[in-house]
C-alpha positions as CSV (number, residue, x, y, z in Angstrom):
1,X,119.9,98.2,119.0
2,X,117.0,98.8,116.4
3,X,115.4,96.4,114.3
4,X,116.0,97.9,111.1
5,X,116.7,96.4,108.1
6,X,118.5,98.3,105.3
7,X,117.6,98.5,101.9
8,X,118.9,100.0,99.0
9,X,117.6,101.3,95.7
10,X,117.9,103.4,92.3
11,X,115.5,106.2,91.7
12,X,115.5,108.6,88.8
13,X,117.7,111.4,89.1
14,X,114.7,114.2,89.1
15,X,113.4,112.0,92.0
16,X,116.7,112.1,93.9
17,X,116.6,115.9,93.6
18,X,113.4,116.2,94.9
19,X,113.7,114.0,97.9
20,X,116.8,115.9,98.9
21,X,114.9,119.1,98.7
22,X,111.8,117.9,100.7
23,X,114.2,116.4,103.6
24,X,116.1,120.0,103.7
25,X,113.0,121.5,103.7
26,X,111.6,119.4,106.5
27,X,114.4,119.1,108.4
28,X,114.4,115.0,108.1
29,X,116.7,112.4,106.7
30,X,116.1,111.2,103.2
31,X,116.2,107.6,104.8
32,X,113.2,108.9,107.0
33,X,111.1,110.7,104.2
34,X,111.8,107.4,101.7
35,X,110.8,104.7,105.2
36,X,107.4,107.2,105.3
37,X,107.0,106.7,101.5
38,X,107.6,103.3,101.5
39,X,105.4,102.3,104.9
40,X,102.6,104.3,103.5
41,X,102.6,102.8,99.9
42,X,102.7,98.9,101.2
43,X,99.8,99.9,103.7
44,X,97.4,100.7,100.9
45,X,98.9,97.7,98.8
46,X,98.1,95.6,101.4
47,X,94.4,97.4,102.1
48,X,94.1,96.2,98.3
49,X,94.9,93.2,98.5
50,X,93.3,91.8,101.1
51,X,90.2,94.0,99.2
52,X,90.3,91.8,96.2
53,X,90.6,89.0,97.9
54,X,87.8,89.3,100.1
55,X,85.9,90.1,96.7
56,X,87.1,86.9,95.1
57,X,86.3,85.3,97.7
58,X,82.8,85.9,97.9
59,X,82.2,85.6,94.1
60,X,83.5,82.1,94.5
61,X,80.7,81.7,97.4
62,X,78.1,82.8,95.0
63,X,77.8,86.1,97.4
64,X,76.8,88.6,94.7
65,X,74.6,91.1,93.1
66,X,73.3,90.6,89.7
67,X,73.8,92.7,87.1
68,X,70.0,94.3,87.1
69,X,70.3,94.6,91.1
70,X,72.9,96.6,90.5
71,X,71.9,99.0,87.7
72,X,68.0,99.2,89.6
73,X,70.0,100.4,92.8
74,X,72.7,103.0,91.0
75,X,69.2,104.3,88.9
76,X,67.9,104.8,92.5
77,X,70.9,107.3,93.0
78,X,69.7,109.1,90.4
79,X,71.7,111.5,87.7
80,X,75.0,113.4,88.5
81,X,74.8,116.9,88.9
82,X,76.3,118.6,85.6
């Protein structure tokens, strides 16, 4: 037996269309396509997260680069091609 837990939810109907479509078209369950969706989205919530945190984190340290370190080193970079 799998360790799955099921969950339910309401989408827009336009969305509903569309994920019906895309399984048809790629020969997978809706369940499947929306698991994909929804593993992938709270993977890069997560990244984020832990990101801002880690960024917090160090400005409460003191573990940061003034404001005219930082302007001096993006000058260094030098102007966008137009």
């Amino acid at each position: 037996m799998s360790n799955n837990a099921l969950i339910s939810v309401r989408v827009e109907d336009d969305l509903a269309k569309r994920l019906e479509r895309l399984a048809k078209a790629t020969d997978r369950s809706k369940s499947y396509l929306a698991a994909q969706a929804i593993e992938e989205y709270v993977a890069l919530q997560e990244w984020q997260v832990q990101a801002i945190q880690k960024g917090v984190a160090a400005a409460k340290r003191g573990d940061v680069v003034s404001h005219d370190k930082a302007i001096a080193e993006l000058k260094r970079w030098g102007k966008r091609a137009p």
